[in-house]
VOGU-3710 file (C-alpha; in Angstrom, 3 decimals, decimal comma):
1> xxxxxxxxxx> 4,166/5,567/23,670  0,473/4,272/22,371  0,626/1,678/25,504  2,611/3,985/28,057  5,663/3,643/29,315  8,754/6,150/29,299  8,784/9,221/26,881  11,134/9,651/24,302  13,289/12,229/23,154  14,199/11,945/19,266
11> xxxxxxxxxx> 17,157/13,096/18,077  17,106/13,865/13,899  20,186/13,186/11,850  20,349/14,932/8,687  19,338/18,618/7,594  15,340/19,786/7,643  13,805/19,849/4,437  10,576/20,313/5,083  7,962/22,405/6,932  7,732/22,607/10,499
21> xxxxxxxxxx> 5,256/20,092/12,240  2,011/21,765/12,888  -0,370/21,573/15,831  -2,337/18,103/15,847  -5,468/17,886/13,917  -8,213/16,162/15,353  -7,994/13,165/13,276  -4,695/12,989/14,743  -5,747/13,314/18,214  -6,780/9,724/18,620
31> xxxxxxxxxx> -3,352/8,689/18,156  -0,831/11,411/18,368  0,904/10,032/21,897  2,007/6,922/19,963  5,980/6,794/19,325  4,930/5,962/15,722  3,674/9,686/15,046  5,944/10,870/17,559  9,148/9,510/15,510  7,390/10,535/12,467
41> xxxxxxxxxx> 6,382/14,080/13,475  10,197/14,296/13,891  11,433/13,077/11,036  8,904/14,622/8,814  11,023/17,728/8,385  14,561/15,760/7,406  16,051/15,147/4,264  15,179/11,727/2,757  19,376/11,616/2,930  19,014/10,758/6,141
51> xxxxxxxxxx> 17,072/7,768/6,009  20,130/6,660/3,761  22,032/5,089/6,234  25,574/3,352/5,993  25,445/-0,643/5,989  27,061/-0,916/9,036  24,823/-2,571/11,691  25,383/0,143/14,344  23,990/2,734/11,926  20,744/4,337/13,329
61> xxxxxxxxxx> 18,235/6,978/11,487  17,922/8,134/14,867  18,873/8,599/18,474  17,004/8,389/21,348  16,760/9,562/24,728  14,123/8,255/27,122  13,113/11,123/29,594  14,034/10,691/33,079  16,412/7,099/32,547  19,592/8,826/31,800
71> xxxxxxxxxx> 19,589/6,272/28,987  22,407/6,464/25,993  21,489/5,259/22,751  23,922/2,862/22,207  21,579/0,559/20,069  19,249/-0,716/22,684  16,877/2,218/22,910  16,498/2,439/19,392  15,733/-1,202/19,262  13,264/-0,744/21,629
81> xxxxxxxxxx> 11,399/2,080/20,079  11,603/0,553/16,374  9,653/-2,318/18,196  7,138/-0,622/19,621  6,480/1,453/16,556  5,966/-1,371/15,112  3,494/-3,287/18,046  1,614/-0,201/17,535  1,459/-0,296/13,441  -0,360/-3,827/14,150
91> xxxxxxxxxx> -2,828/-2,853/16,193  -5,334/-0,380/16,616  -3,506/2,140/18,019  -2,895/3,589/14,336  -5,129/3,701/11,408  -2,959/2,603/8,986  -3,826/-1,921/8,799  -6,144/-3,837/10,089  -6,025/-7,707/10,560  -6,700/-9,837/7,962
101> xxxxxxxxxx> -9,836/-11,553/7,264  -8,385/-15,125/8,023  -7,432/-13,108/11,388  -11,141/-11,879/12,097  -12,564/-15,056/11,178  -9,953/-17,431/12,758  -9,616/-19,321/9,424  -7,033/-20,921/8,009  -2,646/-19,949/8,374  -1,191/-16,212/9,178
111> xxxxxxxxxx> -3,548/-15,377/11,510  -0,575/-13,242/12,783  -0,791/-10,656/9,390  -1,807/-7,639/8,723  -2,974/-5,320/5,427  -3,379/-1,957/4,691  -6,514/-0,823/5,749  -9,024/0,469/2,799  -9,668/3,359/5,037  -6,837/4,978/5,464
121> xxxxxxxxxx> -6,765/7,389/2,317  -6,148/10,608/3,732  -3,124/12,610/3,134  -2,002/11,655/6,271  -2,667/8,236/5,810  -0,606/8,008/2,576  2,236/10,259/4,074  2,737/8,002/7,050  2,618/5,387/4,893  5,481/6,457/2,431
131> xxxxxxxxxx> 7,606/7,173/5,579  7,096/3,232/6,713  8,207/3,128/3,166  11,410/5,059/3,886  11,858/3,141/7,645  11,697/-0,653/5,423  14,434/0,855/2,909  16,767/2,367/5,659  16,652/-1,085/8,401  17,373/-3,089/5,045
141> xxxxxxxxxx> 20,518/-1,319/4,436  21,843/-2,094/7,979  19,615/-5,763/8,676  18,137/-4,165/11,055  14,771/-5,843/10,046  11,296/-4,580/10,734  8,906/-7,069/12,342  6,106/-6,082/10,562  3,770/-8,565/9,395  1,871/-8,567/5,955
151> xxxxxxxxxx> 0,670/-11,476/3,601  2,786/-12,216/0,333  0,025/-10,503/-1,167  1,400/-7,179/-0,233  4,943/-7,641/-0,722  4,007/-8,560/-4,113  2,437/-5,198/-4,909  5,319/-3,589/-3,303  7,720/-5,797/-5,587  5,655/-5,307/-8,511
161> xxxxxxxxxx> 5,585/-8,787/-9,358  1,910/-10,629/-10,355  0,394/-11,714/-7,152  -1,615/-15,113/-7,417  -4,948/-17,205/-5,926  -2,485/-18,985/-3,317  -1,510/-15,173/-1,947  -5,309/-14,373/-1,752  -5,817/-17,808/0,336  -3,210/-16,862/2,691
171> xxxxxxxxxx> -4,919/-14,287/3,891  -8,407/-14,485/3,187  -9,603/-18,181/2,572  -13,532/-17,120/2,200  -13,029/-15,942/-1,470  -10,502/-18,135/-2,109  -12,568/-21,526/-1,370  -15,439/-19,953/-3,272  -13,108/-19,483/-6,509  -12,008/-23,154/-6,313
181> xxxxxxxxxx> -15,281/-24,416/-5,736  -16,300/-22,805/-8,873  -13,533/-23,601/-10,803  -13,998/-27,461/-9,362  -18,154/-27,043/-10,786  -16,781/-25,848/-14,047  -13,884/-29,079/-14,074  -16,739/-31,418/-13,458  -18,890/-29,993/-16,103  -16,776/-29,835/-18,966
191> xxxxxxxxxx> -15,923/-34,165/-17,848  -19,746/-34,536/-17,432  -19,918/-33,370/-21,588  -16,785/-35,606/-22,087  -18,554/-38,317/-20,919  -22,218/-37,853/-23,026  -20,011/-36,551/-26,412  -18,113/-40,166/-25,987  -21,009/-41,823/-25,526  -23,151/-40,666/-27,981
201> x> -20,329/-41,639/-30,374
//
């Protein structure tokens, strides 16, 4: 894994559909040992079928084997690699978020989130992306949750419903204080002419 620890074997369910995984580039060198990319180099080459798993709570994408503990996936190993997948998806281990800027400033609530970073635009960014995409649809089917944290903001977008100012203070309060503040000046200014107009009458 991207903090150490025992290697894992991955077992795919489901027919390839895809190309086999090629030799690491060096943008993926920096990260490449993580059991993020390791799951994903895996799974790159299945069927999205496979990611279609049945409701039942015992229902896994994958098996896994952890080299050298004679281990059998009977839930707990998968457990434990979804959750370091995920430890490693927010951090910097992975290019894929960064912390938010309440986070970086220590400002304000959810200091715990974390957003897409603005950086990560490659190909490879956006295909590691769309299979987190695939990993949130196939743990709802079963509740096997993700604990992966991003801002309301986000799940908006992903929802495609209208995020609003409250989303933006959640997880950056710097632009979010400065919109109020304006909005306050422009309140104040419109009672301020209130005032004279009733006056002068």
């Amino acid at each position: 894994g991207g903090g150490g620890g025992a290697s894992s074997g991955i077992e795919e369910k489901g027919d390839a559909d895809g190309p086999p995984p090629s030799s690491a580039t060096h943008e993926e060198e920096g990260f490449k040992n993580t059991v993020f990319f390791q799951v994903y180099s895996q799974l790159l080459r299945c069927r999205s079928s496979c990611f279609r798993v049945p409701t039942d709570a015992s229902a896994r994408i994958f098996n896994v084997s952890f080299v050298g503990y004679g281990s059998i996936d009977a839930g707990g190993p998968y457990r434990t690699v979804i959750s370091e997948m995920m430890e490693e998806l927010q951090s910097s281990c992975l290019p894929l978020f960064i912390q938010t800027p309440n986070t970086r400033t220590q400002d304000g609530q959810y200091q715990d989130q974390w957003i897409p970073s603005p950086e990560a635009t490659e190909p490879l960014h956006l295909r590691m992306f769309g299979f987190i995409g695939m990993l949130i649809g196939a743990t709802l089917r079963n509740s096997h949750f993700l604990d992966i944290q991003l801002p309301s903001l986000v799940w908006k977008l992903l929802l495609r419903e209208d995020p609003d100012e409250s989303d933006l203070h959640e997880f950056d309060q710097r632009p979010s204080k400065i919109i109020r503040s304006i909005r306050k000046m422009i309140r104040q200014r419109r009672q301020l002419k209130q005032q004279q107009q009733q006056q002068q009458q």
